[in-house]
C-alpha positions in Angstrom: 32.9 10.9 1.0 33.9 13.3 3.8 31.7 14.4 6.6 32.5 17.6 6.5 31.5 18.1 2.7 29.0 20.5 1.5 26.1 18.7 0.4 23.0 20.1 -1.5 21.3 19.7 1.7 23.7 22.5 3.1 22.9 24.5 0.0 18.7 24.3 -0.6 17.7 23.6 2.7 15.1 21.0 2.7 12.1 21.7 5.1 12.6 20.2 8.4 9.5 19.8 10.1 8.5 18.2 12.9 7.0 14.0 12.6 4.8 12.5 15.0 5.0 9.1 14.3 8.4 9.4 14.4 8.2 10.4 18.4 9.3 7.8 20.7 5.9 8.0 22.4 4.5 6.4 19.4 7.3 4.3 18.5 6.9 2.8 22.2 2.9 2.3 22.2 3.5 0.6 19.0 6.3 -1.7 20.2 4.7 -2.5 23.0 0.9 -3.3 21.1 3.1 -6.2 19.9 4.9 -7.7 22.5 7.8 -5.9 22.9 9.0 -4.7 26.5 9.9 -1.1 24.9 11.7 1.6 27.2 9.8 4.6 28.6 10.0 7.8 26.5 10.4 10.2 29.5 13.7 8.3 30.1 14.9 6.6 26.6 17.7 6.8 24.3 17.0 8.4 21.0 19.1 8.2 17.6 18.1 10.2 14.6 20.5 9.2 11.0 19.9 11.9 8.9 18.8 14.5 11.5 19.6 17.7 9.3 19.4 20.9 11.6 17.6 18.8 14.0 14.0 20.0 13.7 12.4 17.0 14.5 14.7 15.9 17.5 15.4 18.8 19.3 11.6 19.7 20.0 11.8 16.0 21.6 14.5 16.6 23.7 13.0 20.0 25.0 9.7 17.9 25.7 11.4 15.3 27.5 14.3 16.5 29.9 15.5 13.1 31.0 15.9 11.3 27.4 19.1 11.4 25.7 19.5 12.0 21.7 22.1 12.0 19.3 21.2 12.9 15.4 24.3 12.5 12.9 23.9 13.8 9.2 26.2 14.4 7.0 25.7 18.3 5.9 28.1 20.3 8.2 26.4 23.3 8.3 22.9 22.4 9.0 24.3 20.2 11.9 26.1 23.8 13.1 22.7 25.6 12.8 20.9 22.9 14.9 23.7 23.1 17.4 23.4 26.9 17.7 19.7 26.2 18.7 20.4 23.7 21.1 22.9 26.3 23.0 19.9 28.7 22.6 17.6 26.8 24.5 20.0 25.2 26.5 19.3 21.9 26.0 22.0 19.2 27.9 20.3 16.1 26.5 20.6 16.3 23.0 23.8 16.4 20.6 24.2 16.8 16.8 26.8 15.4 15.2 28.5 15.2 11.7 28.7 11.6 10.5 28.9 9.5 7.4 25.8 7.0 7.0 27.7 4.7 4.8 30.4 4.4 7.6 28.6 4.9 10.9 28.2 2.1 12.9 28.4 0.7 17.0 30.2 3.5 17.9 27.4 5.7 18.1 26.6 4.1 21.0 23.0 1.6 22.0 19.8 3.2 21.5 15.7 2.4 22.5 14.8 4.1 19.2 16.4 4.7 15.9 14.8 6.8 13.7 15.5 7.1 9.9 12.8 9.3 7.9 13.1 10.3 4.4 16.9 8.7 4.3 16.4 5.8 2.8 15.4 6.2 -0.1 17.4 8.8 -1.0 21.2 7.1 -0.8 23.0 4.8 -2.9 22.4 1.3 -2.3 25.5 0.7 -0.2 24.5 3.7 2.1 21.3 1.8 2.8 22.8 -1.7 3.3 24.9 0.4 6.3 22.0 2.1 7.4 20.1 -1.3 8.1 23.3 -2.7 10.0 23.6 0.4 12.1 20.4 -0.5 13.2 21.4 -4.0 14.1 24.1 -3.0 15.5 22.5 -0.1 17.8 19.3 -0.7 18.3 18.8 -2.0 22.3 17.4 -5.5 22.8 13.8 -4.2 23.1 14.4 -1.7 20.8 12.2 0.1 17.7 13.7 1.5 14.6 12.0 3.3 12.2 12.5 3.7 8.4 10.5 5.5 5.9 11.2 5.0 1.9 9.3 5.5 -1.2 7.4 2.0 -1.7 5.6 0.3 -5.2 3.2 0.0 -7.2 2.2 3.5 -6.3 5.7 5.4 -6.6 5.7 4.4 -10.4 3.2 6.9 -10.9 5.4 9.7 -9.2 8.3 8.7 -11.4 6.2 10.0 -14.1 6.6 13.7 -13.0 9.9 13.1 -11.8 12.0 11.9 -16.0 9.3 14.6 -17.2 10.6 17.7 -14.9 14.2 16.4 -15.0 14.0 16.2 -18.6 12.4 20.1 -18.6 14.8 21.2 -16.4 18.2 19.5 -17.7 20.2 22.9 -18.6 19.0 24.6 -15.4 21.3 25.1 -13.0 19.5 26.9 -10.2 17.6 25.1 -7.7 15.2 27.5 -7.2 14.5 28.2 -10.9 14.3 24.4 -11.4 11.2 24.0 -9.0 9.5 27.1 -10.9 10.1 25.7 -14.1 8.6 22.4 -13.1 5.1 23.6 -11.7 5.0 26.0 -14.8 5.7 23.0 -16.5 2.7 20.4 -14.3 0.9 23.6 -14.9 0.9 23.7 -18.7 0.5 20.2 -19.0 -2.5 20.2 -16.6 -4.6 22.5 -18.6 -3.7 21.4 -21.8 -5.6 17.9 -20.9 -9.6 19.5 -21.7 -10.9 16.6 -23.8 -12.1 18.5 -27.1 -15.6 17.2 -26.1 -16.8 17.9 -23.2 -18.6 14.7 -22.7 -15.1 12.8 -23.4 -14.1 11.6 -19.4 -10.1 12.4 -18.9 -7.6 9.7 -19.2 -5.9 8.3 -17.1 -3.1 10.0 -17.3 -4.8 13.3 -17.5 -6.0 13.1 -14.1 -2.6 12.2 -13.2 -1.2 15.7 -13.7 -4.4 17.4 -12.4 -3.3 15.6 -9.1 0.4 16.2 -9.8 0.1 19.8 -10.3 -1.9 19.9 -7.5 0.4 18.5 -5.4 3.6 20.1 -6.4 1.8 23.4 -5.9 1.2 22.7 -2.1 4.9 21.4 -1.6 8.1 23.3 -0.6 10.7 24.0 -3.1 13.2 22.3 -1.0 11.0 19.5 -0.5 10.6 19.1 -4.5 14.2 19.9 -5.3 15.6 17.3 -3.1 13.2 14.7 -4.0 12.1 14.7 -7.6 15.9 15.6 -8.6 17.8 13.9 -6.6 20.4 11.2 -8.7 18.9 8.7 -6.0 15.5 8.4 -5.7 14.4 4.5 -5.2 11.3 2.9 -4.4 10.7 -0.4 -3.3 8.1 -3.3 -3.1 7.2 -3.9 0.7 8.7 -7.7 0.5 11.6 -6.3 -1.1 12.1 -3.7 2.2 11.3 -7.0 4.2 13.9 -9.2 3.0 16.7 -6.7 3.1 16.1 -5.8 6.8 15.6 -10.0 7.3 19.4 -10.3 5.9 20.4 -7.6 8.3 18.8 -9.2 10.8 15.9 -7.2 11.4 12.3 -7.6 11.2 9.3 -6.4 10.5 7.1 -5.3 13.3 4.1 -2.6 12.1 4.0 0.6 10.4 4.3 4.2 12.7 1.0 4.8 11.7 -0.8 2.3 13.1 -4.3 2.6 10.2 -1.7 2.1 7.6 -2.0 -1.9 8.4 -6.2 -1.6 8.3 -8.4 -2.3 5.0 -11.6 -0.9 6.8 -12.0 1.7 3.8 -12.7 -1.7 1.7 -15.8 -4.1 1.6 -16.1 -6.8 4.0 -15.9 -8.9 0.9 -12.6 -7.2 -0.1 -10.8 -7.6 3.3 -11.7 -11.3 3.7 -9.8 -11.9 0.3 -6.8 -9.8 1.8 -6.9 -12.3 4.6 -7.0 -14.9 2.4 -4.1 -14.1 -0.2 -1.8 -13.0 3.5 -2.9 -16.2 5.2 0.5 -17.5 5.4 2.3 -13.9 7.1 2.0 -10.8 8.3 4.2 -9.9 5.4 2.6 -10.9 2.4 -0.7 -9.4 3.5 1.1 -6.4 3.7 2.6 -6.1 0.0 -1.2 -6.9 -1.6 -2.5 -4.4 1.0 0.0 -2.5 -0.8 -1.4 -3.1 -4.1 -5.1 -2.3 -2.9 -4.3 0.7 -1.5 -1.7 1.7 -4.2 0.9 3.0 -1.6 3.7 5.3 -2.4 5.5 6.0 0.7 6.0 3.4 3.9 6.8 3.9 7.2 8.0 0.9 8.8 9.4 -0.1 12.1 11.4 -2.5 12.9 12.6 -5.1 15.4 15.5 -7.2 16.3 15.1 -10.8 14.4 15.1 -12.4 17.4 12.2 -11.4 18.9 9.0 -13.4 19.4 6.5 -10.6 18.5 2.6 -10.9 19.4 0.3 -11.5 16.5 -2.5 -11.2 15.8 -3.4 -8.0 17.9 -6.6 -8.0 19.0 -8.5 -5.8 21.1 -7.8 -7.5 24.5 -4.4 -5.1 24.6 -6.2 -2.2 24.6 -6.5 -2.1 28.9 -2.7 -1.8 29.0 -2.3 1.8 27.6 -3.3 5.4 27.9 -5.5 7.2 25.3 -6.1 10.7 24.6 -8.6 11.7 21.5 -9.0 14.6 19.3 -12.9 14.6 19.3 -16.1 17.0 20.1 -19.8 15.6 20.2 -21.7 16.8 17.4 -24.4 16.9 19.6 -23.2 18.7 23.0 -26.7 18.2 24.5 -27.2 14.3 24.2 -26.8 12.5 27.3 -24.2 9.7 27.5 -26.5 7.4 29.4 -29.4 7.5 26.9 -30.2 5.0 24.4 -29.5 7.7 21.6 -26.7 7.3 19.0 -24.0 9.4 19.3 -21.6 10.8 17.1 -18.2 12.4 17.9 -16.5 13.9 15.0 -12.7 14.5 14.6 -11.5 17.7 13.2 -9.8 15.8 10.1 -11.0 11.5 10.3 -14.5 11.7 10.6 -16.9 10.4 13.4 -17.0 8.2 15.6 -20.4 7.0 16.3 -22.3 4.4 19.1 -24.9 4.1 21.1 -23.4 2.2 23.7 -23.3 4.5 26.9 -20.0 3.5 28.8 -18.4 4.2 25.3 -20.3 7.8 24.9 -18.9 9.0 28.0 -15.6 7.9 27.8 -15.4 9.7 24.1 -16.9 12.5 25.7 -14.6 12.4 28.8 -11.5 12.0 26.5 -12.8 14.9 24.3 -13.4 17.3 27.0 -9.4 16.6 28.4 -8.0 16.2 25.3 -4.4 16.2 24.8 -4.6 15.2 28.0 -4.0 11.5 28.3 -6.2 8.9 30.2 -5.0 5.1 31.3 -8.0 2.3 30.4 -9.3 1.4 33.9 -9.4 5.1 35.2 -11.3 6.5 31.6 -13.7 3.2 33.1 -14.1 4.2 36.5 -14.8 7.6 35.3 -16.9 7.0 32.6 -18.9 5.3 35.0 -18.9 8.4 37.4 -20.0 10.1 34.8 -23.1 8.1 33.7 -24.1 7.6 37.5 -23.0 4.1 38.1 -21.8 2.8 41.7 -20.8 -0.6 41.0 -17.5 -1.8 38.9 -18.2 -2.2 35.1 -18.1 -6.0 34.6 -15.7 -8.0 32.3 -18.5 -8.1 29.2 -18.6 -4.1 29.7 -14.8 -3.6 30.1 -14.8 -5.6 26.9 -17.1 -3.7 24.8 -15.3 -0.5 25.3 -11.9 -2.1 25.1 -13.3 -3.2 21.0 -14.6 0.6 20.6 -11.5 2.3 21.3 -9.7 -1.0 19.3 -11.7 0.0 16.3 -11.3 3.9 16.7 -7.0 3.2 16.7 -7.6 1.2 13.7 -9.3 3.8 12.1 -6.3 6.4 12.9 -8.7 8.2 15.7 -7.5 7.0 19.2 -3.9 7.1 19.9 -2.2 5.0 22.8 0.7 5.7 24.7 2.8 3.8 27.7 3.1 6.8 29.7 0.8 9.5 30.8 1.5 13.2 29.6 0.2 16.0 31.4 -0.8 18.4 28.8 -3.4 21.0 30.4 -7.4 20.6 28.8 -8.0 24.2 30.6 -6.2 26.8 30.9 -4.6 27.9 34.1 -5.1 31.6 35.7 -1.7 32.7 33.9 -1.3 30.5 31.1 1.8 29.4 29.6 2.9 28.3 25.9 6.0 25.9 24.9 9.0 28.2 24.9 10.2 26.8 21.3 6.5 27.3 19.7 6.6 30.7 21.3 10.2 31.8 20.1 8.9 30.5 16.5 5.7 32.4 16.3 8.0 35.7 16.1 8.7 35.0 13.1 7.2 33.1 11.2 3.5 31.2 11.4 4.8 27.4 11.3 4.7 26.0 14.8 5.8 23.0 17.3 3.7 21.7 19.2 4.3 19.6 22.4 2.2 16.9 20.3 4.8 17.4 17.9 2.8 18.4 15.1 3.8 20.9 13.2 0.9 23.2 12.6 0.1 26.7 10.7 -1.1 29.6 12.8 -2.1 31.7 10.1 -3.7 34.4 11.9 -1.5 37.6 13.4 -4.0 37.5 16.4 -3.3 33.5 17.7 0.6 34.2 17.0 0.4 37.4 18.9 -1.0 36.0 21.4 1.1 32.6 21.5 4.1 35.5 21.7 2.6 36.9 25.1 1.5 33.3 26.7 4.5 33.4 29.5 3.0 33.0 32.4 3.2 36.7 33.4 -0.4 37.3 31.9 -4.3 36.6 33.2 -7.0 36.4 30.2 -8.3 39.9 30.8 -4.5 41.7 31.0 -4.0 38.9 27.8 -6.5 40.9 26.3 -5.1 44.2 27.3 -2.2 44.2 25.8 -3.7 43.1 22.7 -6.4 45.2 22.4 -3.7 48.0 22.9 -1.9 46.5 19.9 -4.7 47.2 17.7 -3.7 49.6 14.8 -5.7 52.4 14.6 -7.9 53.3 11.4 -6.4 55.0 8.6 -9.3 56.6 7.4 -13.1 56.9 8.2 -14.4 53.8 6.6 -12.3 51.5 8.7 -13.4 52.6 11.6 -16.5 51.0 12.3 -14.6 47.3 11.5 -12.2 48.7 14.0 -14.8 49.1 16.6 -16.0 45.9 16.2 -12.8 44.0 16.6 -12.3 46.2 19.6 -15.6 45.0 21.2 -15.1 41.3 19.9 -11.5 41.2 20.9 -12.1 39.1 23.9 -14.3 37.0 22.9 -11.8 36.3 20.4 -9.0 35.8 23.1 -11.0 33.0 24.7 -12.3 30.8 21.4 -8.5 31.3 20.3 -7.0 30.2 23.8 -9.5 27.1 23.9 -8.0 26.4 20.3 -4.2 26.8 21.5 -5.0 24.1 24.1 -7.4 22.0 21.6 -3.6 22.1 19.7 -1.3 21.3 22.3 0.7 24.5 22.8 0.1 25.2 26.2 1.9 23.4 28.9 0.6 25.0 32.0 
């Protein structure tokens, strides 16, 4: 196979968004949680196999000026795309390469992280035994790679939409035409499942295509046309993943996101019996946690073989990191040093709730600076500031809030990191936005974040203003220019609504500023 082929990935572009648990922040938090002495993002070596046009590495490289990354792929012209950006924005820490996985090997060079996302499963099998000894072979002694793939028993039901939309779609030769054809098809299929009597419950299989269809509606075409028709497209049991990175002398370490190795949505009852069938390793507690859960899709990370990792993890590691938080009180007006419960809620997880007041007010300290991040024994000392207390927090204390924010990562809620990140929580006189989510919001209402989510502004007003966010710009000349922007009514009837926009505008400005930050974007 050439590298400098045309591949369908050069000809449907497949949607390359940005990953956060791919991020070496994360990959490095979660190294570190078990044992491992991992390099510092700010400063680390990065490889991405199977980069495409470099839309989730290049947003790394931007936020982190004194890492290096490479990403390789094999389609030619989305590598020359991704180059072309990186010129644009000037970048001198990141290259993009063409490169054959199934040959590519040491000569890439040693790297802190490896990443390898929605690869895997993809290639033929000898394409993944090399991508597994790449790893070996370039992965740093303390170093993390990550692989996703499709993973049993819960891929089995996907394959049903795949042989049904492949078999639909066999004389069709245009991609485009072959993704319509399949969700008229899921469609069809979908609505045609009404029982005949209303009080007959749907089968099984008929509330397979209600989620199917549902699914394949929300999903870009690239997206479905290079995964549901690809000729490769294999899942795998977790112990099957295991064993082949053991023979390539790899091993297994945790999965990038973290709750993805918790049973907490199960009965106490239930996650004793996990414990119990996985009492002889980490491993096979993880393939029937796979079986509860019915996983489809794992992302694993990975370790040299050698290493003596740290298990079990408990919540005396907690002290050793940073957190930051994505929560609000649901009641703004409790105080932290009462006796009251109190419940934080996060905009997609759920709440958080306790009573315990060293916990309230660090939840609401890392609420009020979140994305701002906050290392253990200062989020103590000022949690105690904040509640009114002179002397240290003793070790019983330290401990209780150490097992909160233990349970809240477990649950997906808190996130830990190695390093601090100085992401503002207010906005500064003349407020600033990332360069690259500003240059995107011209055109189009996906946006990177510094966080590196990828996130949909689908409003013209937050875009507009994300446009004008240089630094050149206070609140009220902010709102301005906007207010100058304004179209002007057509006809009589829109005026009044145009008034009131008008008058509204900058109260507008301000809830949608406090949301930019709430999302990341601004970095000054």
């Amino acid at each position: 196979m050439s590298s400098a082929a045309i591949t369908s990935y050069d000809q449907v572009i497949y949607p390359n968004y940005t990953y956060p648990q791919t991020h070496p922040r994360n990959l490095a938090a979660l190294g570190a949680l078990l044992g491992l002495t991992t390099a510092p993002p700010s400063r680390c070596r990065v490889l991405e196999l199977g980069c495409g046009d470099g839309g989730n590495l290049i947003p790394m490289a931007f936020h982190l000026p004194e890492a290096r990354f490479l990403g390789v792929d094999i389609a030619s012209q989305l590598i020359a795309a991704g180059n072309e950006r990186i010129q644009a924005l000037t970048l001198a820490n990141i290259e993009l390469r063409t490169a054959d996985l199934a040959v590519a090997g040491a000569e890439l060079g040693e790297f802190d992280y490896i990443i390898c996302h929605g690869i895997y499963s993809w290639v033929p099998d000898c394409v993944r035994r090399n991508i597994l000894a790449l790893c070996r072979a370039c992965l740093a002694p303390e170093g993390v790679a990550y692989i996703s793939y499709n993973a049993y028993p819960g891929f089995h039901l996907r394959q049903i939409s795949r042989t049904l939309l492949q078999f639909h779609t066999r004389a069709v030769e245009n991609a485009e035409e072959k993704v319509q054809q399949s969700r008229a098809l899921l469609n069809w299929l979908a609505a045609a499942q009404k029982p005949a009597q209303d009080d007959k419950p749907l089968s099984a299989y008929s509330t397979y295509l209600q989620e199917a269809k549902t699914l394949f509606a929300k999903r870009p075409s690239g997206a479905i046309y290079h995964d549901d028709f690809s000729s490769e497209n294999q899942a795998f049991y977790f112990h099957e993943f295991a064993q082949a990175a053991a023979e390539a002398g790899l091993q297994y370490v945790t999965e990038a996101e973290f709750s993805d190795t918790q049973s907490l949505q199960f009965s106490a009852e239930v996650q004793a019996q996990l414990a119990q069938l996985g009492a002889d390793s980490v491993l096979t507690q993880e393939q029937y946690l796979d079986f509860l859960t019915g996983r489809n899709f794992r992302q694993t990370l990975l370790c040299h073989h050698h290493k003596t990792l740290q298990r079990p993890i408990a919540a005396d590691k907690m002290p050793a990191f940073y957190f930051s938080i994505d929560v609000q009180p649901e009641q703004p007006n409790t105080q932290a040093n009462s006796a009251e419960l109190m419940r934080f809620k996060h905009p997609e997880l759920g709440t958080l709730s306790t009573d315990n007041p060293l916990a309230k007010a660090a939840l609401c300290i890392l609420g009020e600076r979140f994305p701002h991040t906050i290392a253990f024994d200062v989020l103590v000392t000022q949690a105690q500031a904040l509640l009114g207390e002179s002397v240290s927090a003793d070790t019983v204390r330290r401990a209780e809030l150490a097992e909160f924010l233990w349970v809240a990562l477990k649950r997906g809620i808190a996130q830990i990191h190695t390093e601090e990140h100085h992401l503002p929580y207010q906005a500064s006189e003349f407020p600033v936005a990332c360069p690259i989510a500003r240059q995107q919001a011209q055109t189009s209402p996906v946006i990177t974040t510094p966080l590196h989510n990828t996130v949909s502004l689908d409003d013209p007003l937050s875009r507009a203003m994300l446009v004008l966010l240089d630094g050149t710009r206070n609140l009220a000349s902010l709102t301005n220019e906007l207010t100058n922007r304004l179209k002007p009514p057509q006809n009589a009837a829109e005026q009044a609504e145009y008034t009131s926009l008008q008058a509204k505008l900058p109260e507008l400005v301000a809830i949608q500023l406090k949301r930019l930050i709430r999302l990341g974007l601004l970095i000054h």
